[in-house]
Structures are given as C-alpha cells and as structure tokens.
Backbone as numpy.savetxt, mean C-alpha at the origin, in Angstrom:
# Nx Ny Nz CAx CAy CAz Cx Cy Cz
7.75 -55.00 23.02 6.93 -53.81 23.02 7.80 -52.56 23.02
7.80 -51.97 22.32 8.05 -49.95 22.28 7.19 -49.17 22.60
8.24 -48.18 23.32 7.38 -47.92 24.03 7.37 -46.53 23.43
6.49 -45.62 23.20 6.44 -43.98 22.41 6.58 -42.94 23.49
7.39 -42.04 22.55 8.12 -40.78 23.72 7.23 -40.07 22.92
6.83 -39.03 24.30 6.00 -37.51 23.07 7.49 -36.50 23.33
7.21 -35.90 21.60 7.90 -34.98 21.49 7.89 -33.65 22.65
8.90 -32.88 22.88 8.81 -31.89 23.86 9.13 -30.80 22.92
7.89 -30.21 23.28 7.82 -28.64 22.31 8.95 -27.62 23.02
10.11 -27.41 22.71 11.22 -26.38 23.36 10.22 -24.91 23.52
10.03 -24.30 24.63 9.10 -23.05 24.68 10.38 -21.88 24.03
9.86 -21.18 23.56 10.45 -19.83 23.05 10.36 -19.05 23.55
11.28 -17.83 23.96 11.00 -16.74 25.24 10.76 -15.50 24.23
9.85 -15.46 24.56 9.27 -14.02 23.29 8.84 -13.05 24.21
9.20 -11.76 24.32 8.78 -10.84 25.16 7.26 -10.25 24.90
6.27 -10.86 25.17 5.06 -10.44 25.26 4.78 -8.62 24.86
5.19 -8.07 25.72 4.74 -6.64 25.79 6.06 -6.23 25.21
6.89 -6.07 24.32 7.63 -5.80 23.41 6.92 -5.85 21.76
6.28 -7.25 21.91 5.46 -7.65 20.86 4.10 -6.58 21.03
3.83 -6.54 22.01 2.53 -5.55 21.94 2.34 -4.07 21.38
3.74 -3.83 22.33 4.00 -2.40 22.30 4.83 -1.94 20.41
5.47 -2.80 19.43 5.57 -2.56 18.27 4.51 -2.67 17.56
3.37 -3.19 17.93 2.34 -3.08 16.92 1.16 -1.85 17.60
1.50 -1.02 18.57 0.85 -0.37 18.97 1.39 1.22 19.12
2.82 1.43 18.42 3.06 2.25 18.20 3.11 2.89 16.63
3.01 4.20 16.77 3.21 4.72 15.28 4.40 4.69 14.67
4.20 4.86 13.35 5.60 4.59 12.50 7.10 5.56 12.92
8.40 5.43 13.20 8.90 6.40 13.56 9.77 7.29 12.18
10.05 8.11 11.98 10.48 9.07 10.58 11.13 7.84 9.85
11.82 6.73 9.83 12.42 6.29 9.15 11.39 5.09 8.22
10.94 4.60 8.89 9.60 3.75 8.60 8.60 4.50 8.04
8.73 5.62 7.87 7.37 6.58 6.78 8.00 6.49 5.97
9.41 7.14 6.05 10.18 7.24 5.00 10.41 5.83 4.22
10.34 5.11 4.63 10.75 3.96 3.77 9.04 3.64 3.14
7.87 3.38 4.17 6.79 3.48 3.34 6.47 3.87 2.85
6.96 5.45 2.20 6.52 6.27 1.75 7.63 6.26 0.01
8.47 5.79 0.05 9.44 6.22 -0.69 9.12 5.78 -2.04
8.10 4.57 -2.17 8.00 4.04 -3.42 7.01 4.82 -4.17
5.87 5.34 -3.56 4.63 6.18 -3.71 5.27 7.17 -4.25
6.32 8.06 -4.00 6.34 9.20 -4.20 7.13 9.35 -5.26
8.30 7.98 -5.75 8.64 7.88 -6.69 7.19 7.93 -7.75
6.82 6.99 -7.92 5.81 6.68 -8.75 4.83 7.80 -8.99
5.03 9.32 -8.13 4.21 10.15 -8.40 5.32 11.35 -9.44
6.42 10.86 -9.03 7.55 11.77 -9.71 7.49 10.95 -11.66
7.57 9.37 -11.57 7.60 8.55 -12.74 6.36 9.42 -13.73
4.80 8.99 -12.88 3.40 9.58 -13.78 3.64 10.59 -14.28
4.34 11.83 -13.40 4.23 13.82 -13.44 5.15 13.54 -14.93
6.39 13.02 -14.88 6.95 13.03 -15.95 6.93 11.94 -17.28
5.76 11.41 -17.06 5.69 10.65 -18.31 6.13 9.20 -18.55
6.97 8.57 -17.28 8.13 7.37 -17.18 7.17 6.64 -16.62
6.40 6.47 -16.20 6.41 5.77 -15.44 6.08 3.99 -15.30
6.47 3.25 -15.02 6.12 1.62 -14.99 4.84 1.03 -14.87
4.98 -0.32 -15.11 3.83 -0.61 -14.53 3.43 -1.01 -13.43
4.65 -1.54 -13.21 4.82 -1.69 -11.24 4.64 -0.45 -10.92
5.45 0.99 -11.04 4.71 2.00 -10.25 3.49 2.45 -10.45
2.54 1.99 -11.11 1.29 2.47 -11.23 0.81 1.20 -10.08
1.06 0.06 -10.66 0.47 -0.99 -9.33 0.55 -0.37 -7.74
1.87 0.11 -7.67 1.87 0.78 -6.16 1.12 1.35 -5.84
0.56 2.82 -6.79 -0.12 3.79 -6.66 -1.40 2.81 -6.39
-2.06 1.97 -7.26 -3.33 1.35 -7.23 -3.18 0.57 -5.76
-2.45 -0.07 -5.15 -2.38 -0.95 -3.83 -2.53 0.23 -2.84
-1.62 1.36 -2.77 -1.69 1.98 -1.92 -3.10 2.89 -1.71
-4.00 3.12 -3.29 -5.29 3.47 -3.40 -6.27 2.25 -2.40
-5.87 1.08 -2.52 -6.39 0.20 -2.06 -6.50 -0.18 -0.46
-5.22 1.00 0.08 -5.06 -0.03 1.62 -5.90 1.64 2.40
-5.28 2.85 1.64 -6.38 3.88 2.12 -7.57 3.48 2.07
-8.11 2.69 0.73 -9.76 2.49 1.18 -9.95 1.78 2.41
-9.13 0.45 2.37 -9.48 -0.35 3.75 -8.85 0.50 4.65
-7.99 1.52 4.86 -8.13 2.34 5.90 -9.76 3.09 6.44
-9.68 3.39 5.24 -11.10 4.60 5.98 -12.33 3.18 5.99
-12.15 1.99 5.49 -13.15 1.18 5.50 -13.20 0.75 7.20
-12.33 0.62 7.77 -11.48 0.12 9.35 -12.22 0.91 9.98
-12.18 2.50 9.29 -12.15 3.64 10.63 -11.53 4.18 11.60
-10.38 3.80 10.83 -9.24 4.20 12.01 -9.11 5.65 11.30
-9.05 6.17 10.13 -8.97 7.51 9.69 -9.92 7.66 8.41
-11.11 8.43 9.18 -12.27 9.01 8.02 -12.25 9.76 7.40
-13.20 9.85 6.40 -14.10 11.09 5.73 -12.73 11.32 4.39
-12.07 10.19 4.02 -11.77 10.36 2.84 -12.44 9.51 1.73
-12.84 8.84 2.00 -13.79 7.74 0.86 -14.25 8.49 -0.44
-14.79 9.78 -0.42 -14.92 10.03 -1.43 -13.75 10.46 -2.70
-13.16 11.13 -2.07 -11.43 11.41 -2.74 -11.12 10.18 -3.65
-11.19 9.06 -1.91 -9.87 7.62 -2.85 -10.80 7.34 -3.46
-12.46 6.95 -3.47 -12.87 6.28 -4.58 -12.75 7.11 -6.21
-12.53 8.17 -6.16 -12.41 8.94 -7.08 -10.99 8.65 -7.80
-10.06 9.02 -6.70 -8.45 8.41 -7.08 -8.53 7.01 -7.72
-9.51 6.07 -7.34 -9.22 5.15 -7.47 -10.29 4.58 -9.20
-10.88 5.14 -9.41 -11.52 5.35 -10.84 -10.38 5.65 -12.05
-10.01 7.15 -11.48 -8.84 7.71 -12.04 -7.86 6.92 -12.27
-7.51 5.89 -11.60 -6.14 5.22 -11.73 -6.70 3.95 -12.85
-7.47 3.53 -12.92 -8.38 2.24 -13.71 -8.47 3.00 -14.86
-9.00 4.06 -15.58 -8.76 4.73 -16.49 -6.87 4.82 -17.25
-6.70 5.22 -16.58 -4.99 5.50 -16.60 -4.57 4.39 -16.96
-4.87 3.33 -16.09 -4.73 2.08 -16.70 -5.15 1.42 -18.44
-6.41 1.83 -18.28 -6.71 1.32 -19.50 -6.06 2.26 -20.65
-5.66 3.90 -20.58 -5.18 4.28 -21.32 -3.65 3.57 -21.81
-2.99 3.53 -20.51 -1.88 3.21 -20.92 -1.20 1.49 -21.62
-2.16 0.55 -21.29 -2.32 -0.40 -21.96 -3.48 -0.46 -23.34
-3.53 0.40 -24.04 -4.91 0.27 -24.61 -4.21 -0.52 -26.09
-2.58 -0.55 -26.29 -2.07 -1.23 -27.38 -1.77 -2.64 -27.26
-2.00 -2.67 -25.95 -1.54 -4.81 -25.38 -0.66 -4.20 -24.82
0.36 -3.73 -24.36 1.38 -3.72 -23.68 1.47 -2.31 -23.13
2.23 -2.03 -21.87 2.30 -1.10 -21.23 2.97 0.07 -21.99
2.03 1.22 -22.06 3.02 2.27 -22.87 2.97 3.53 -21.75
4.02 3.78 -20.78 3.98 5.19 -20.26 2.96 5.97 -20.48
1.68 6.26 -19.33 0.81 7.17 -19.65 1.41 8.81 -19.99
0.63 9.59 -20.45 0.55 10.98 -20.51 -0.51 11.21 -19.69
-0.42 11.72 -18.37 -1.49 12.32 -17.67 -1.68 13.95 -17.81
-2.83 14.14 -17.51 -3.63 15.24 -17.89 -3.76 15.76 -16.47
-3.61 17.50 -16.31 -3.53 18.17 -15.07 -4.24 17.68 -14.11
-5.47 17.39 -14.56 -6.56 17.11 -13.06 -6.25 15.51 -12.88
-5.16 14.91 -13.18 -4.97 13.20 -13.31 -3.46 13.00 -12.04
-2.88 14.44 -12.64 -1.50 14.40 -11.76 -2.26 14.88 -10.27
-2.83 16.22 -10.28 -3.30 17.01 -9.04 -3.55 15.57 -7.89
-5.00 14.56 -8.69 -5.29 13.36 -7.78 -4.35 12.75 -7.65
-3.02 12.65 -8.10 -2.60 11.27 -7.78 -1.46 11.69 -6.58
-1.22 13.28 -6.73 -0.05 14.26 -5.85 -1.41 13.76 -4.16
-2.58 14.25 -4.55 -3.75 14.43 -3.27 -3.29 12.71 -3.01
-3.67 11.98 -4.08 -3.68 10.44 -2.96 -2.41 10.63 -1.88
-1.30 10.62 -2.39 0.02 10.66 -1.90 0.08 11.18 -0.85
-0.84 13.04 -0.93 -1.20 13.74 0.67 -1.66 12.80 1.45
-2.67 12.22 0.86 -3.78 11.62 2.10 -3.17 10.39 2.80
-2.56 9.47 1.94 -2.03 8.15 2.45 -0.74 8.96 3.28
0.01 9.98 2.73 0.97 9.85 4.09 0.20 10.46 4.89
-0.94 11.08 5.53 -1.57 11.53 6.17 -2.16 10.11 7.30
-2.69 9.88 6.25 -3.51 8.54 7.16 -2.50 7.20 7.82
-1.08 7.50 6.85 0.57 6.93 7.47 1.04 7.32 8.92
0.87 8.50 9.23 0.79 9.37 10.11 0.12 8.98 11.50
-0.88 8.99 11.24 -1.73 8.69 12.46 -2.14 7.19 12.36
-1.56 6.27 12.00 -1.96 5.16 12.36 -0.74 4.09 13.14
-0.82 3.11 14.02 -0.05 2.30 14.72 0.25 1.47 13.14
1.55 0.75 13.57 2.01 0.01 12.98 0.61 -1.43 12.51
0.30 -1.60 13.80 -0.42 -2.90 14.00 -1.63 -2.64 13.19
-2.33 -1.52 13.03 -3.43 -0.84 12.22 -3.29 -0.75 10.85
-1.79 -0.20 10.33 -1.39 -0.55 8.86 -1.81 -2.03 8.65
-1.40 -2.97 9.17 -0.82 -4.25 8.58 -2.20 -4.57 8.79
-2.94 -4.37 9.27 -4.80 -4.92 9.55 -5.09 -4.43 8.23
-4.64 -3.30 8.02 -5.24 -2.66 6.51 -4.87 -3.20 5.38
-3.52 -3.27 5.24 -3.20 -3.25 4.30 -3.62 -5.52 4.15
-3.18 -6.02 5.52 -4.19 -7.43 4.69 -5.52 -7.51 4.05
-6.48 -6.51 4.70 -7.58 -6.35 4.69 -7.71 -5.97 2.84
-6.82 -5.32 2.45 -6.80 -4.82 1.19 -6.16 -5.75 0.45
-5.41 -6.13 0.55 -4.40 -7.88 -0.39 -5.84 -8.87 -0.46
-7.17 -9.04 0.74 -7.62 -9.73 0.55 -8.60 -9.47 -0.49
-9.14 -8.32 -0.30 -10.13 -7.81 -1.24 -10.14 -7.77 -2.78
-8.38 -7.20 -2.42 -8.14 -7.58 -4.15 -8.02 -8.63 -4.88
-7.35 -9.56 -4.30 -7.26 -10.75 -4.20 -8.60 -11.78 -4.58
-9.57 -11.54 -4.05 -10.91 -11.46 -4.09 -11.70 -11.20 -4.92
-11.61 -9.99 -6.02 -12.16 -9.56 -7.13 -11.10 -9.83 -8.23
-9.92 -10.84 -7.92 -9.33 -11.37 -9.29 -7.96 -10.01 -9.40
-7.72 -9.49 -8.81 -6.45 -8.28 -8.94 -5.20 -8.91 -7.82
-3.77 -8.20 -8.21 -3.06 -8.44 -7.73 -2.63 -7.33 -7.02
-1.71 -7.55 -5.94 -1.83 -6.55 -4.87 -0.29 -6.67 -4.24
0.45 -5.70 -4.11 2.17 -5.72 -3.71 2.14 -4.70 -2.65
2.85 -4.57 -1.71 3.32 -4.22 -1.04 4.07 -3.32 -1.19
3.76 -1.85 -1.51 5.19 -0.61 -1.58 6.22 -0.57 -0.93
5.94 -0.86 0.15 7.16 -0.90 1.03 8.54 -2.16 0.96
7.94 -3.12 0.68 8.59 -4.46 -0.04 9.58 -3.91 -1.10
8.88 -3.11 -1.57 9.30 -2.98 -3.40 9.83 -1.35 -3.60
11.16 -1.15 -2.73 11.91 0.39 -2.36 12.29 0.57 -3.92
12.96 -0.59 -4.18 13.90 -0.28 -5.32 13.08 0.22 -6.17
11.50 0.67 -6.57 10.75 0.40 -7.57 10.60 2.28 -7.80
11.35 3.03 -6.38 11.28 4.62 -6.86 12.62 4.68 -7.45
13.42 4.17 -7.59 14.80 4.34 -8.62 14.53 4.03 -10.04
13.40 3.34 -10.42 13.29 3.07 -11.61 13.01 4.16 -12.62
C-alpha cells in the first residue's frame, strides 16, 4: 500500500495594505506622463497628417476607457463630448481606410479641435482617478469592445507608438 502526501501550498508574504494602498492612490507625475505620452503623440501624428493606424487605435481605446469612465461614475457629465469624439473618430476611420488600406487621414479643423478636447478630458479624468479605478475602466472597456467584435490596446503598453 502507498500511502499519498498532500501537496503543501508554500504561503507567500504579500503585504496586504501596500497592495491596497497602490490601487487606491492617484497616478503620481510620472505615471500620467507615461499614460499620457502615447495619446498626445497620436494627437501631434492626426494635427500633422502622419498619423498610423495604431495611433488612431489609441485615440479610439482611450475614447473608449473615458466612456467606461463616465459609464463607472467616477468622473461625469462628459458623455456627451466622448460620444461625439467617439463618432468623429469612426468617420476618420472610414475616411482614412476608404482605399483598403490605411492612408494618413487629412483632418478638418473641427476634427483636430475634438480630438486636442478628448486628450483635455482623458488627462483630466487621468487626474482625478486612483490607479485601481483606471484599471476597473479601462477592463470594463477591453470588455465592451471586445464584445461588439473591436480590438482594444492599451496606450500605456504601447509608449513607443508616440515616436512613430
């Protein structure tokens, strides 16, 4: 007869309220700055005509995690703006693919103004939110898109994408 040993789960010493307290604080200047850095490329790429199709995706994800921001309620009374921004950018889209393949849009004054305002508002709503509140959002938004058949990236993942 053999006889069976149960495995012993080794416990892990994880500091509880270390873990609490990073998802319950706000971003500090370097962490905006880095969330922020791909957006603002991609608003410099559109203004001048360059721009990718990954940086338009950013612009559209980051349209996406403001909605599930103000959808949360952690920061209101922009819904009407991003859904507007976010029309605007689906247009843009279809302009700039309208040959099969991605051709650098030409945006039109009132196309740049929204996309400079999204940029206000998301670092705005960057601003006042905890770390732990982004990442609620921004899953909340990967799922949705995800959901209606769209793909969804992470700006902050994807720094290198304002050098382009």
């Amino acid at each position: 007869m053999t006889r069976r040993t149960r495995r012993r789960v080794k416990p892990i010493a994880i500091n509880n309220l270390q873990v609490a307290l990073a998802s319950a604080t706000r971003f500090t200047p370097a962490e905006l700055t880095q969330l922020l850095t791909p957006i603002r490329g991609a608003l410099v790429s559109m203004r001048t005509g360059t721009a990718t199709e990954l940086q338009w995706m950013h612009l559209a994800s980051v349209t996406a995690i403001a909605l599930s921001i103000e959808t949360k309620g952690v920061v209101r009374g922009l819904k009407v703006q991003l859904t507007e921004i976010d029309h605007l950018l689906a247009e843009i889209r279809k302009r700039a693919t309208r040959s099969g393949t991605w051709l650098p849009p030409v945006l039109y004054g009132h196309e740049i103004v929204a996309i400079e305002t999204l940029v206000r508002l998301h670092t705005f709503q960057a601003e006042n939110l905890s770390a732990g509140e982004y990442r609620a959002a921004w899953q909340h938004a990967k799922a949705e898109t995800t959901r209606v058949g769209g793909r969804h990236i992470d700006p902050a993942e994807h720094a290198s994408a304002a050098a382009c």
